[in-house]
Each structure stands twice: as C-alpha cells, then as structure tokens.
PDB file of N, CA, C and O in Angstrom:
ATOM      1  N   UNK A   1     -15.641  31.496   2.142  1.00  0.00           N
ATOM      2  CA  UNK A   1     -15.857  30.121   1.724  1.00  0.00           C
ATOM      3  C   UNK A   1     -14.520  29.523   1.277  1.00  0.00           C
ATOM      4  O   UNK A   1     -13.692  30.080   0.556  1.00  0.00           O
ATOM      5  N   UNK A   2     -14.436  28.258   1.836  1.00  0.00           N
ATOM      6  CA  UNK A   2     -12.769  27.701   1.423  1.00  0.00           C
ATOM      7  C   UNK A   2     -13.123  26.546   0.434  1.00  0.00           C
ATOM      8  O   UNK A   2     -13.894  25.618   0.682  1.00  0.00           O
ATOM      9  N   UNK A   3     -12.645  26.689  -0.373  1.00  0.00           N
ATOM     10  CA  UNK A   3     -12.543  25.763  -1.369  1.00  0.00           C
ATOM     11  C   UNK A   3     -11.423  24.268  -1.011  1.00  0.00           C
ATOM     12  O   UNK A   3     -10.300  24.227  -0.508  1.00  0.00           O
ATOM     13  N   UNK A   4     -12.706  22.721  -1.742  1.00  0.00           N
ATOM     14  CA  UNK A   4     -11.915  21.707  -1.119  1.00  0.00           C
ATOM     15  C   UNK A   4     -11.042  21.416  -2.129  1.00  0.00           C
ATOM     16  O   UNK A   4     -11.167  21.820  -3.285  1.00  0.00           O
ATOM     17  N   UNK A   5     -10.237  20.783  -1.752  1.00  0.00           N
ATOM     18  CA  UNK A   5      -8.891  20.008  -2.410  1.00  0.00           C
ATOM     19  C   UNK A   5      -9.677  19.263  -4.102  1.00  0.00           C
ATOM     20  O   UNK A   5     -10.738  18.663  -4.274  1.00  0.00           O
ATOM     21  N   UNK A   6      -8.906  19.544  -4.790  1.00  0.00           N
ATOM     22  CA  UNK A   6      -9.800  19.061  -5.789  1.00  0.00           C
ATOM     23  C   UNK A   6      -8.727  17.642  -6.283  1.00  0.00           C
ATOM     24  O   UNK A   6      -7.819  17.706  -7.111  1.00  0.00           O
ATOM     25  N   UNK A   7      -9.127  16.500  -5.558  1.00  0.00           N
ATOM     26  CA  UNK A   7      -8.493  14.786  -6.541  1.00  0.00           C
ATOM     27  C   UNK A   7      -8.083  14.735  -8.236  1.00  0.00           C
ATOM     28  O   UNK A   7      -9.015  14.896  -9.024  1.00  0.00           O
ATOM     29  N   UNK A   8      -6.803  14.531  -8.743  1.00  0.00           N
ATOM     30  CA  UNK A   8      -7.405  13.739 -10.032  1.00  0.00           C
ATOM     31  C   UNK A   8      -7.664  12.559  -9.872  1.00  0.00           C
ATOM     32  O   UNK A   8      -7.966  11.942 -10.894  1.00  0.00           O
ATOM     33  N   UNK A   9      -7.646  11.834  -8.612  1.00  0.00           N
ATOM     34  CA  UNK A   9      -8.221  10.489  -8.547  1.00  0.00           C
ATOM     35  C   UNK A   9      -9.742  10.563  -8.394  1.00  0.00           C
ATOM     36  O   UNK A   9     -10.267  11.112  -7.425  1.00  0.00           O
ATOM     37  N   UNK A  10     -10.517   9.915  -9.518  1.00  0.00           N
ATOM     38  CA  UNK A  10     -11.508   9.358  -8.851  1.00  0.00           C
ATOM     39  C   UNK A  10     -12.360   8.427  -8.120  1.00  0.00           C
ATOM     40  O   UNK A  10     -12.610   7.365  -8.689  1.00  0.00           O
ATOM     41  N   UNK A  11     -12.735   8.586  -7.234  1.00  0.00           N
ATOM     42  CA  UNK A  11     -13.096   7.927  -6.214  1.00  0.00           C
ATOM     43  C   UNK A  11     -14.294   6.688  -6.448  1.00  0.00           C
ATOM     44  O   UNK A  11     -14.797   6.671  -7.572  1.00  0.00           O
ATOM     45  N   UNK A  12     -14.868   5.461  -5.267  1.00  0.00           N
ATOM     46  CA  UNK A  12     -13.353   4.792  -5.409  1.00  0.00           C
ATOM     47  C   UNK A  12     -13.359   4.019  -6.632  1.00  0.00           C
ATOM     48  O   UNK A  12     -13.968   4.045  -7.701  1.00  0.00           O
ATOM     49  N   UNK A  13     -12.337   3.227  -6.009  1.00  0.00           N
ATOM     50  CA  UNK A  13     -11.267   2.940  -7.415  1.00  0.00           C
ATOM     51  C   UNK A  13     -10.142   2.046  -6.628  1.00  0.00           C
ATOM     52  O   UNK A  13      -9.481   2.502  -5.695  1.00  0.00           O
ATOM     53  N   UNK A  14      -9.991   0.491  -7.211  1.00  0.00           N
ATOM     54  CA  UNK A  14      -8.964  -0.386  -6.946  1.00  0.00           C
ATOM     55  C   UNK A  14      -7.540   0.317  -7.334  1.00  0.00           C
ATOM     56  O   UNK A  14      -7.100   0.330  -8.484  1.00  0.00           O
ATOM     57  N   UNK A  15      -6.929   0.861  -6.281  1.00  0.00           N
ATOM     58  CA  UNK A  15      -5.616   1.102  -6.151  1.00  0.00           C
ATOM     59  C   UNK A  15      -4.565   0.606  -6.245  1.00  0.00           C
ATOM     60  O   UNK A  15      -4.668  -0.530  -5.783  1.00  0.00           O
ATOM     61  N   UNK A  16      -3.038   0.890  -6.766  1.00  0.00           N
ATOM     62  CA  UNK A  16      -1.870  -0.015  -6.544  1.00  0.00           C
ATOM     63  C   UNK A  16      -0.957   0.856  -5.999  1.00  0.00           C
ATOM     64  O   UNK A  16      -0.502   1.894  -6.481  1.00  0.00           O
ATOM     65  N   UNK A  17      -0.675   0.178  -4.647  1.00  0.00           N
ATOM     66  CA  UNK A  17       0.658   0.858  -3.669  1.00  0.00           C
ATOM     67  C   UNK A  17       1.497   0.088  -3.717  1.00  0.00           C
ATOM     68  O   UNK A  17       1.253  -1.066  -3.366  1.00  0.00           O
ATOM     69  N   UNK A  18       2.931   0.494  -4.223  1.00  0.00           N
ATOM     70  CA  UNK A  18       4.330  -0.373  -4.184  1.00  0.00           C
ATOM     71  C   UNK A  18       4.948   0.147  -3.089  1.00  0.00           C
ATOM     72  O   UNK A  18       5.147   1.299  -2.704  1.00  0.00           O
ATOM     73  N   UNK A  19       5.195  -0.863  -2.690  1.00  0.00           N
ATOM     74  CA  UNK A  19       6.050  -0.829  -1.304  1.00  0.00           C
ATOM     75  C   UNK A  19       7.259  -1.745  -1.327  1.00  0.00           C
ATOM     76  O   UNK A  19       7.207  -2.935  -1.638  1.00  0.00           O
ATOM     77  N   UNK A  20       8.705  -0.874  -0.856  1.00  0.00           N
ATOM     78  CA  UNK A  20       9.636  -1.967  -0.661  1.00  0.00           C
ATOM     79  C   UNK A  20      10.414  -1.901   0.345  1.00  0.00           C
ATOM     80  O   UNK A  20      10.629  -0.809   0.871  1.00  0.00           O
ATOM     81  N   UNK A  21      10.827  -2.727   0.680  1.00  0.00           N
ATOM     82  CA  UNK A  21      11.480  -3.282   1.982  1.00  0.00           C
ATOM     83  C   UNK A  21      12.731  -4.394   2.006  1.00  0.00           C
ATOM     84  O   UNK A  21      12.944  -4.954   0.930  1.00  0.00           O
ATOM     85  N   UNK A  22      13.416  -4.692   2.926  1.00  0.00           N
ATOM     86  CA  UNK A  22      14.234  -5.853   3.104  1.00  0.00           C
ATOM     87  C   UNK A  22      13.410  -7.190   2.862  1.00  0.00           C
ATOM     88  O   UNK A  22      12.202  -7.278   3.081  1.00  0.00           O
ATOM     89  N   UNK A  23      14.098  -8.079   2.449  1.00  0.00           N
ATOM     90  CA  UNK A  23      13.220  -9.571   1.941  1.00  0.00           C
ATOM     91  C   UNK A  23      13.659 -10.435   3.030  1.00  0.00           C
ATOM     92  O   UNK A  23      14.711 -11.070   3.116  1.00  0.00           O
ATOM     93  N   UNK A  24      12.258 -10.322   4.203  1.00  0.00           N
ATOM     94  CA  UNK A  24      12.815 -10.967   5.254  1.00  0.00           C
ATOM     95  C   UNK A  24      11.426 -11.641   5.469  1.00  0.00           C
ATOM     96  O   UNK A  24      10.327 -11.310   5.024  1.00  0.00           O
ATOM     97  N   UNK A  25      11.816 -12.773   6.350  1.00  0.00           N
ATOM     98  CA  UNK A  25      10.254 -13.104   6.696  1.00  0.00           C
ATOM     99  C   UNK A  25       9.195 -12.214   7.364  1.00  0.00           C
ATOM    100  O   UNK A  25       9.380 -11.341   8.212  1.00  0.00           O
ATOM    101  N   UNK A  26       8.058 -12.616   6.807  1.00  0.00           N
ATOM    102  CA  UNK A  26       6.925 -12.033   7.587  1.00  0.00           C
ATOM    103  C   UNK A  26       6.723 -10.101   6.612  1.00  0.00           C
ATOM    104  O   UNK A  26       5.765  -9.335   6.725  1.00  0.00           O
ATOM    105  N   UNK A  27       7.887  -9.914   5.845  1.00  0.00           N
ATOM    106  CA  UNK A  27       7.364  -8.749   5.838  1.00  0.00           C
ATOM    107  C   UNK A  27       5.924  -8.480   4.451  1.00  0.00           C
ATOM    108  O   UNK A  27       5.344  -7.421   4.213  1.00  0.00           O
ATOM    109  N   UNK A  28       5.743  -9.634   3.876  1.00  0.00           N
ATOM    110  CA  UNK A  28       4.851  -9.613   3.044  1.00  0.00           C
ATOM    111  C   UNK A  28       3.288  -9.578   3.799  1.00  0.00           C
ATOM    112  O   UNK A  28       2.220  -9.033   3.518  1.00  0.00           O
ATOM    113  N   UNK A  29       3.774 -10.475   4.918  1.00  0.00           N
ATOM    114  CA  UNK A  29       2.358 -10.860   5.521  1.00  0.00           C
ATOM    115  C   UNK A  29       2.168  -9.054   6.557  1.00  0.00           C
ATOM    116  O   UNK A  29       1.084  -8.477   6.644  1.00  0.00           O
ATOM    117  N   UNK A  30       2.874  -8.765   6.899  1.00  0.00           N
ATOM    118  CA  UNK A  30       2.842  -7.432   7.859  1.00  0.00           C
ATOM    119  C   UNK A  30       1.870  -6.578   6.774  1.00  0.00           C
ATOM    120  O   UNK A  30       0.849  -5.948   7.051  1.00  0.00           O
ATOM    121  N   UNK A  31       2.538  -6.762   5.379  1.00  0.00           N
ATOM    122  CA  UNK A  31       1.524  -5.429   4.910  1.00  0.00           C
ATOM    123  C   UNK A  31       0.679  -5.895   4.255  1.00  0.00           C
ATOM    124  O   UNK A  31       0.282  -5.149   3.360  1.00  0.00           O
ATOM    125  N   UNK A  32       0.073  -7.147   4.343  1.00  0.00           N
ATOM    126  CA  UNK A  32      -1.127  -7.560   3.616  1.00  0.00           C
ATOM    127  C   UNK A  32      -2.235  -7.639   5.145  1.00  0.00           C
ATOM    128  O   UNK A  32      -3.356  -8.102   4.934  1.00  0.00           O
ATOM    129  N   UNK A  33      -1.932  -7.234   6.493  1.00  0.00           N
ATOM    130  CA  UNK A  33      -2.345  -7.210   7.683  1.00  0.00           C
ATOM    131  C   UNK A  33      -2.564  -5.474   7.550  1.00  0.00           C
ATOM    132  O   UNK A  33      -3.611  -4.921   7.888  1.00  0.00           O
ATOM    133  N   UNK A  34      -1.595  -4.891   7.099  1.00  0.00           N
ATOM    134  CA  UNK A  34      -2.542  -3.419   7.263  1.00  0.00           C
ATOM    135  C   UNK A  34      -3.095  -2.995   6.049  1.00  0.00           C
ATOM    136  O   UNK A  34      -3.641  -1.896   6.144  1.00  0.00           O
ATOM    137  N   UNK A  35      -3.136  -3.563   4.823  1.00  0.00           N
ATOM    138  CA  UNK A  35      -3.969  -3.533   3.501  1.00  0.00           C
ATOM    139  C   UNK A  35      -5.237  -4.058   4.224  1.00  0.00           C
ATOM    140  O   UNK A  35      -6.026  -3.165   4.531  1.00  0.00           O
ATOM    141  N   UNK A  36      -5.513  -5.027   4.480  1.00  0.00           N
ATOM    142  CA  UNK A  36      -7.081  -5.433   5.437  1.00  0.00           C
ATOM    143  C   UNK A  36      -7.409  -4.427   6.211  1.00  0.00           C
ATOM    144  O   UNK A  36      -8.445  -3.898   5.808  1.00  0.00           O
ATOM    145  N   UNK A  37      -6.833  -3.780   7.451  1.00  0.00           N
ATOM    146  CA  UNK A  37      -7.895  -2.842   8.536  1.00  0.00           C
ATOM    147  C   UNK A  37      -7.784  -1.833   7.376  1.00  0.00           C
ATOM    148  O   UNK A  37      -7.828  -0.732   7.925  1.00  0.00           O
ATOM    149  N   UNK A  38      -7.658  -1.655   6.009  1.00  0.00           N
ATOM    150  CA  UNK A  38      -7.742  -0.055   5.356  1.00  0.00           C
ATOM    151  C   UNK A  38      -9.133  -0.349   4.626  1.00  0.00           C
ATOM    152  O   UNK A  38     -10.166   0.320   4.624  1.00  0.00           O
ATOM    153  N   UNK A  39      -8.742  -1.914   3.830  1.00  0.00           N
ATOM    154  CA  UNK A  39      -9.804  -2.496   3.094  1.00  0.00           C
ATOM    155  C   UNK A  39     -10.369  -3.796   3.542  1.00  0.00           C
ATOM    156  O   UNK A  39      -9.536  -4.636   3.883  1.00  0.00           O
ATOM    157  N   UNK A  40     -11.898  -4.193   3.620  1.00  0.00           N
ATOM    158  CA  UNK A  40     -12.146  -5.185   4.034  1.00  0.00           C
ATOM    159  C   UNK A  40     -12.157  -6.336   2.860  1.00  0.00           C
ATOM    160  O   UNK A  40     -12.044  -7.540   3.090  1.00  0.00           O
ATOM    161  N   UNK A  41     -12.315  -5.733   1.537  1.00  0.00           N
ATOM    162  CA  UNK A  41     -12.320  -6.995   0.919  1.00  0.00           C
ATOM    163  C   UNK A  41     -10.935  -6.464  -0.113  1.00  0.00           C
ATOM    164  O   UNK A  41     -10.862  -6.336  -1.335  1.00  0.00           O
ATOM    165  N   UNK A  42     -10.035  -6.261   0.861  1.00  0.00           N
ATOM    166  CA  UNK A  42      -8.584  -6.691  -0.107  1.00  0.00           C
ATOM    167  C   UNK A  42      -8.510  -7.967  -0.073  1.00  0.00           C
ATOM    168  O   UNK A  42      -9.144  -8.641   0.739  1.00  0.00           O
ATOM    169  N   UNK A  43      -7.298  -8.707  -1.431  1.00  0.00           N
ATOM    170  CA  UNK A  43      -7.745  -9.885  -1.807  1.00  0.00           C
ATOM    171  C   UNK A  43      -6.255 -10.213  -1.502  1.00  0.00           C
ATOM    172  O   UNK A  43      -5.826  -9.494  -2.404  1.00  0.00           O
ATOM    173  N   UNK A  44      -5.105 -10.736  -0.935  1.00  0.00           N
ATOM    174  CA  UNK A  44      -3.895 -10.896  -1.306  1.00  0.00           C
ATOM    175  C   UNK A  44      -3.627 -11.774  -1.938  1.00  0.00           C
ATOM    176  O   UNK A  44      -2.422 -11.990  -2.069  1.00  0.00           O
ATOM    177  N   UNK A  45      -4.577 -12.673  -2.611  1.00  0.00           N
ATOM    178  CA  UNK A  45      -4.123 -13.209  -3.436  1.00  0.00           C
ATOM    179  C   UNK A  45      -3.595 -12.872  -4.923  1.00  0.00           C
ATOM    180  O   UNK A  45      -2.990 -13.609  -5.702  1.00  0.00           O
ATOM    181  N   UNK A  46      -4.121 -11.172  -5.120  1.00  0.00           N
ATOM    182  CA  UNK A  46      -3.554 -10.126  -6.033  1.00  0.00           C
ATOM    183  C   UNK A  46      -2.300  -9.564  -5.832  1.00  0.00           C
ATOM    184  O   UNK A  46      -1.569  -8.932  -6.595  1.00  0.00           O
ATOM    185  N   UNK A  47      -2.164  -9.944  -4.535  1.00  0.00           N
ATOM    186  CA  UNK A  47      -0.876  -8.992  -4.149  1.00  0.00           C
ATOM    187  C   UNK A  47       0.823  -9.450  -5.708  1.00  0.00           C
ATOM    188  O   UNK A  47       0.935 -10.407  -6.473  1.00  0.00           O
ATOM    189  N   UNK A  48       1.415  -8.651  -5.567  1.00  0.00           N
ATOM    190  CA  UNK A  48       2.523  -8.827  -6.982  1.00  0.00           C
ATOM    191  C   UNK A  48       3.908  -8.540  -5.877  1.00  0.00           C
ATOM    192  O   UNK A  48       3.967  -7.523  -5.186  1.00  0.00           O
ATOM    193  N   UNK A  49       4.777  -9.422  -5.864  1.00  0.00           N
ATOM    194  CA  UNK A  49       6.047  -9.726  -5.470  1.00  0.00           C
ATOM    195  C   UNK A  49       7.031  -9.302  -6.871  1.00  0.00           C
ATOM    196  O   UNK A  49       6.743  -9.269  -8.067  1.00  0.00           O
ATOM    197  N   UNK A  50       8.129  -9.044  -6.237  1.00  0.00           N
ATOM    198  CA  UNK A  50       9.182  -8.564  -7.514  1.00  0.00           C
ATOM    199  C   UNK A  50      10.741  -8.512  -6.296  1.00  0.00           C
ATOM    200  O   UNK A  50      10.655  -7.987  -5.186  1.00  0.00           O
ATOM    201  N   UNK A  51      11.872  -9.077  -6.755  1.00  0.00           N
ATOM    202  CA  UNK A  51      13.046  -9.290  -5.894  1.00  0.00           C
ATOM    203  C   UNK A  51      13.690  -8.174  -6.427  1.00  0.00           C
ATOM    204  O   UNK A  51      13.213  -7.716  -7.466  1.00  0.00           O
ATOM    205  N   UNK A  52      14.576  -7.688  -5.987  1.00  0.00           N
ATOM    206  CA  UNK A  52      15.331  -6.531  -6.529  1.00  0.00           C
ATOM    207  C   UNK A  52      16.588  -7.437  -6.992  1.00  0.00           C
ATOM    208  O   UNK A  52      16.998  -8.397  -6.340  1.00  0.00           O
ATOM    209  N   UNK A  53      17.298  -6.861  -8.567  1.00  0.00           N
ATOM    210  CA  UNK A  53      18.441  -7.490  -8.325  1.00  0.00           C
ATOM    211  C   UNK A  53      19.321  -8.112  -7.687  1.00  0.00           C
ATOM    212  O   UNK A  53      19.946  -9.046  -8.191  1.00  0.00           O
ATOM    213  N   UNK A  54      19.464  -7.783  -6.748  1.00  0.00           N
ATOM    214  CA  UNK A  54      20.321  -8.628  -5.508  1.00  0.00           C
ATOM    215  C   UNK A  54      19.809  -9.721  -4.979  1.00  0.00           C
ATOM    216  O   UNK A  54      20.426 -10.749  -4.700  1.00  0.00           O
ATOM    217  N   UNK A  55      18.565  -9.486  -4.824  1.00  0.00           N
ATOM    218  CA  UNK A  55      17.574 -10.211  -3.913  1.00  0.00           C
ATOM    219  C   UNK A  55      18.060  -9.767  -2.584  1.00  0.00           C
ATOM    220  O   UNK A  55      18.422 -10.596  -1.750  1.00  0.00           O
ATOM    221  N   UNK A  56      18.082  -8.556  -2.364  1.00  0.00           N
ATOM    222  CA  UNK A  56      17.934  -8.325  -0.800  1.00  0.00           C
ATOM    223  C   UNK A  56      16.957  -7.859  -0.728  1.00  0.00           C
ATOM    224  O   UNK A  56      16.292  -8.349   0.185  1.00  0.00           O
ATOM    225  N   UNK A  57      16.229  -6.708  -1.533  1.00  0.00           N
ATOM    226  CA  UNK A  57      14.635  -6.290  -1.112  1.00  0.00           C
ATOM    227  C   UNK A  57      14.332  -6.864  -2.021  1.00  0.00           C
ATOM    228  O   UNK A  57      14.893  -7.613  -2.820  1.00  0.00           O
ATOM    229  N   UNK A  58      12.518  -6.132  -1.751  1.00  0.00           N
ATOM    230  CA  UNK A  58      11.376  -7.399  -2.266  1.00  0.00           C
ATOM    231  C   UNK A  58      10.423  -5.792  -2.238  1.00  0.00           C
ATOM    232  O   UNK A  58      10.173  -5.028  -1.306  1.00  0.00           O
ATOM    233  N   UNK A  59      10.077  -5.749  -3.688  1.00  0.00           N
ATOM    234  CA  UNK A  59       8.681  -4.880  -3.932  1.00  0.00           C
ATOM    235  C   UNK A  59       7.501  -5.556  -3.750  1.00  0.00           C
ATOM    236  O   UNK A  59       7.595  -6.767  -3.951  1.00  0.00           O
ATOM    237  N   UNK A  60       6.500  -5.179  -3.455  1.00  0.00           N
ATOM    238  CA  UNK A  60       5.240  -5.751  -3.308  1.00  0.00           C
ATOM    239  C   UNK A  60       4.317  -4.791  -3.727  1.00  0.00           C
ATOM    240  O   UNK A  60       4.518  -3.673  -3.252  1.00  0.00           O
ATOM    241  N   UNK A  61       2.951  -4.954  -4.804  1.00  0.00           N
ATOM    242  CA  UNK A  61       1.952  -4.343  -5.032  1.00  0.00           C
ATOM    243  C   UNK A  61       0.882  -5.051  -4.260  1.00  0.00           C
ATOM    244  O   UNK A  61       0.475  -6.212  -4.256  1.00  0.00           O
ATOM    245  N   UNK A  62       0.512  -3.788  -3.503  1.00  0.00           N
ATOM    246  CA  UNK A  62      -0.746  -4.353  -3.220  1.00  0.00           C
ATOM    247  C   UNK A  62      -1.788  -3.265  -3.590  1.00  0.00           C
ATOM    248  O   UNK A  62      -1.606  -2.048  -3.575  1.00  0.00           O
ATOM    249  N   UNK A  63      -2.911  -3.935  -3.925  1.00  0.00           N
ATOM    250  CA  UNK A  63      -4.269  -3.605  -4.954  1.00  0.00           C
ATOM    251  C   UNK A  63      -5.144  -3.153  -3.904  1.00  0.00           C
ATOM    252  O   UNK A  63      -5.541  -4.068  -3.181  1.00  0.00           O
ATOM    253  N   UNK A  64      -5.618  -1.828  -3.574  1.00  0.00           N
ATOM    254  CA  UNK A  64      -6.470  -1.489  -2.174  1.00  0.00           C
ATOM    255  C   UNK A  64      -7.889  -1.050  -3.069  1.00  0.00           C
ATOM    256  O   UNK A  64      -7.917  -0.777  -4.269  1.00  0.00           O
ATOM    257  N   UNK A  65      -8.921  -1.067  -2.216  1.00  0.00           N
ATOM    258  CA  UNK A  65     -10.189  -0.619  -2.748  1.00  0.00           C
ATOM    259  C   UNK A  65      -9.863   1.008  -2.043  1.00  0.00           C
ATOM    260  O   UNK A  65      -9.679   0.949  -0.827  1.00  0.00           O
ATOM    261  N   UNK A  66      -9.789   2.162  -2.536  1.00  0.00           N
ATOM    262  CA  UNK A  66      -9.592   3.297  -2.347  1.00  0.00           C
ATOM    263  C   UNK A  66     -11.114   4.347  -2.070  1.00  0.00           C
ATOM    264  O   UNK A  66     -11.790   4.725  -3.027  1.00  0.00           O
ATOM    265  N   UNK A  67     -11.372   4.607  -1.003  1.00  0.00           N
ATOM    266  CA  UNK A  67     -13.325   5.209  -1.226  1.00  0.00           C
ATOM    267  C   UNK A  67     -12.887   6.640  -1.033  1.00  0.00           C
ATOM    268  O   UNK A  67     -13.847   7.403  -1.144  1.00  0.00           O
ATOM    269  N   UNK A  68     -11.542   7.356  -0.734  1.00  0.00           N
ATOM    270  CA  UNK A  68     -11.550   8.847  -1.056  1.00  0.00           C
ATOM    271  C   UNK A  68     -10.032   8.935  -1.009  1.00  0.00           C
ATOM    272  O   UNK A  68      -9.319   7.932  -1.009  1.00  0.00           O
ATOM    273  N   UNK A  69      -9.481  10.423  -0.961  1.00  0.00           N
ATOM    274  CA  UNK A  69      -8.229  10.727  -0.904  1.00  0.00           C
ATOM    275  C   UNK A  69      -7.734  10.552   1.177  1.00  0.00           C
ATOM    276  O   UNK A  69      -6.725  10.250   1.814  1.00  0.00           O
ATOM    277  N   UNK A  70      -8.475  10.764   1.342  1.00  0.00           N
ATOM    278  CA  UNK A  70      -7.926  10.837   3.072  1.00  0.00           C
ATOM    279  C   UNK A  70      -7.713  10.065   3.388  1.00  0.00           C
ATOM    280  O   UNK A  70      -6.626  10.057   3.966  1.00  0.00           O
ATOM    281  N   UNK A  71      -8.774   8.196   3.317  1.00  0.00           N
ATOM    282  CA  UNK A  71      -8.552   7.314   3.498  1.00  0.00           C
ATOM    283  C   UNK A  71      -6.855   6.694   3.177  1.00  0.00           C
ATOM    284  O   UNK A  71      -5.929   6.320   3.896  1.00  0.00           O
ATOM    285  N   UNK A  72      -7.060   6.826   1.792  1.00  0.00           N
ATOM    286  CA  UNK A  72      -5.617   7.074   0.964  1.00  0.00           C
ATOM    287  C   UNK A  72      -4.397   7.483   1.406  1.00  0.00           C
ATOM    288  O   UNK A  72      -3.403   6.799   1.165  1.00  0.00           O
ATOM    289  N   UNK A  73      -4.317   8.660   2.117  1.00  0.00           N
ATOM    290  CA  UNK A  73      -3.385   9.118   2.482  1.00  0.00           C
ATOM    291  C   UNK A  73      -2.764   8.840   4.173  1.00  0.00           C
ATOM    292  O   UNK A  73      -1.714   9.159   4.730  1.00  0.00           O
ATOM    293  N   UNK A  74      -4.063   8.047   4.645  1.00  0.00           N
ATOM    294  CA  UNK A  74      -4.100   7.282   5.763  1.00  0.00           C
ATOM    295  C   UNK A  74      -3.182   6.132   5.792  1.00  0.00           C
ATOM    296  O   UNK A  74      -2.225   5.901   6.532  1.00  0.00           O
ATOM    297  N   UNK A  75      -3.815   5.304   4.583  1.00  0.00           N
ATOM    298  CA  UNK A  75      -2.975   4.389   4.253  1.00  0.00           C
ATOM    299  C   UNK A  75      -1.518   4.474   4.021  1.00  0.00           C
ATOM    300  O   UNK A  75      -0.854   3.790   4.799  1.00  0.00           O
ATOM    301  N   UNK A  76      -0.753   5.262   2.990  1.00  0.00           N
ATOM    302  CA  UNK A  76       0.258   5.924   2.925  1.00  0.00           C
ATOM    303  C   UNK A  76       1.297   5.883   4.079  1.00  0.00           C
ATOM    304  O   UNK A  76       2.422   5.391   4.164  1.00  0.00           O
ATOM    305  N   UNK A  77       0.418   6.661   5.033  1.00  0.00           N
ATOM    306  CA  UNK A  77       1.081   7.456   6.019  1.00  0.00           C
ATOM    307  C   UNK A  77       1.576   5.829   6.944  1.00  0.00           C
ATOM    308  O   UNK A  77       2.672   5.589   7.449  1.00  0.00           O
ATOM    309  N   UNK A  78       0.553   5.085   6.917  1.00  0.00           N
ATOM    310  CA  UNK A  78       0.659   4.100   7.893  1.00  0.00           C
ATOM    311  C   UNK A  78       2.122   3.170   7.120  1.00  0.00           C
ATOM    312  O   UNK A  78       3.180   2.857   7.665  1.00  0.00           O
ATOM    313  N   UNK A  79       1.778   2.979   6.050  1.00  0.00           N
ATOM    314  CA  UNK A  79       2.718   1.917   5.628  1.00  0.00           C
ATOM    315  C   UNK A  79       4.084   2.510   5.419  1.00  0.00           C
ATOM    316  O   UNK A  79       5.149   1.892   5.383  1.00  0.00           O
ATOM    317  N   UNK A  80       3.902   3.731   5.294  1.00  0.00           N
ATOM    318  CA  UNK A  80       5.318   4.299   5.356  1.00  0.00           C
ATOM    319  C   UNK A  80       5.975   4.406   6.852  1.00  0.00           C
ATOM    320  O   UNK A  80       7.201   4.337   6.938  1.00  0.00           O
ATOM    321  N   UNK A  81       5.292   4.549   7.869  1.00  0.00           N
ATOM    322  CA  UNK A  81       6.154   4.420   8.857  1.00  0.00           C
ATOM    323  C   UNK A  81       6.053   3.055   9.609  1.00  0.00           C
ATOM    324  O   UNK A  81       6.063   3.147  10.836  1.00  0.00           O
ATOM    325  N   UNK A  82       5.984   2.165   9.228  1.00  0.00           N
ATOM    326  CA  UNK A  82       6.224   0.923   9.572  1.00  0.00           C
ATOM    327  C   UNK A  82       7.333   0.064   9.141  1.00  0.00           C
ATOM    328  O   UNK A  82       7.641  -0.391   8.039  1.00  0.00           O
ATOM    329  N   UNK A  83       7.863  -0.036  10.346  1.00  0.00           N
ATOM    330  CA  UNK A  83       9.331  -0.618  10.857  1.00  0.00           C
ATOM    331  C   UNK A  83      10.311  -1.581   9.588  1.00  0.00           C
ATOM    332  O   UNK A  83      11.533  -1.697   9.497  1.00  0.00           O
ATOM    333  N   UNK A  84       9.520  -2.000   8.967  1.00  0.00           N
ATOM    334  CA  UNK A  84       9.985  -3.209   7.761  1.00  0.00           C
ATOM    335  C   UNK A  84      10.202  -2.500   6.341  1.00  0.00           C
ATOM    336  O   UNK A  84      11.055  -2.806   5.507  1.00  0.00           O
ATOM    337  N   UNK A  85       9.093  -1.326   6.235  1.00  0.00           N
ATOM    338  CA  UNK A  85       8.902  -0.751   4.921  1.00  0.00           C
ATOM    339  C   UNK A  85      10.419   0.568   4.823  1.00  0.00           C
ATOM    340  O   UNK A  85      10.951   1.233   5.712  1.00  0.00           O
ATOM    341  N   UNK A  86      10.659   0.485   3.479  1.00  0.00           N
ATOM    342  CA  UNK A  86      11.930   1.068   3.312  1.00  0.00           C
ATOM    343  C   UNK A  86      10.910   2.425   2.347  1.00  0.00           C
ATOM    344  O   UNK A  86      11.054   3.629   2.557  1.00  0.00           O
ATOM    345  N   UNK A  87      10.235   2.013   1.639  1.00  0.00           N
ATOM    346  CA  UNK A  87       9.597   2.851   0.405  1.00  0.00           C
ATOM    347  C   UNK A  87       8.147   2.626   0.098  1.00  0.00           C
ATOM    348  O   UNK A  87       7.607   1.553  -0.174  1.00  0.00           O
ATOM    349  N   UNK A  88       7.592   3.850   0.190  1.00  0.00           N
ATOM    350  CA  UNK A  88       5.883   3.557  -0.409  1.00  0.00           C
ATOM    351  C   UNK A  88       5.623   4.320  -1.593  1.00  0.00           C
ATOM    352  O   UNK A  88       5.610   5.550  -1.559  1.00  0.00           O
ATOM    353  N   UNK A  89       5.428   3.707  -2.570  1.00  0.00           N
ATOM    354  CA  UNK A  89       5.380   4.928  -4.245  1.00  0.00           C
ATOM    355  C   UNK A  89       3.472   4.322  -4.205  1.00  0.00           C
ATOM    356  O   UNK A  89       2.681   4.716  -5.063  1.00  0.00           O
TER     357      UNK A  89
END
C-alpha cells in the first residue's frame, strides 16, 4: 500500500501566486488569460500590481480558487514556463 502525499494546504482555498516579469504590454492580461482556464470564477479585478524599483518588472498577485494540490501545481508549472513570466513564488 503506497501512501498519498500528505498537503499542508487545505483544500480548496483562494490562493495567491506572485508572478514577475518584464513590464511590457499585454503581460498582465496573458496571465489573467491563464488564471481563467485554471479558475472559472477568477476575478481580475483582485489581481495586485507592484513595479519593481526601476520600473522595469512588474509583480502581479493573482488570487486563484485552488480545489487540490495537482491542479495547483498545474498551474505553477504553466505560468512558469510562459514566455513573459521571469518568476512564479
């Protein structure tokens, strides 16, 4: 018998993924386009902007409805390898 992965997240649960990137157009709207196919009722009007000193990147929180760890790590996986994103914490 294999024992499953045991979460300290519990499930679900409104999430916050920071993501940062270059502050260019469109890259806010790119990841509020894959926050939707993860969650249907993400809201971006929650979403949280932050400039980095310079103002060359741009953090963004976005608030996901989270229903397990896989989903989660789906998400992750996606926004981290997408072309604009520099960082996913």
């Amino acid at each position: 018998m294999t024992e499953e992965k045991k979460s300290l997240i519990e499930f679900p649960l409104l999430f916050p993924i920071k993501v940062m990137g270059e502050k260019v157009e469109g890259f806010v709207h790119a990841l509020t386009e894959v926050a939707k196919n993860f969650d249907s009722t993400f809201d971006a009007s929650k979403t949280e902007l932050r400039d980095s000193s310079t103002g060359k990147y741009l953090g963004v929180t976005l608030h996901v409805w989270a229903t397990d760890q896989a989903r989660l790590d789906e998400l992750y996986r996606t926004l981290s390898t997408h072309p604009m994103v520099k960082v996913v914490l």
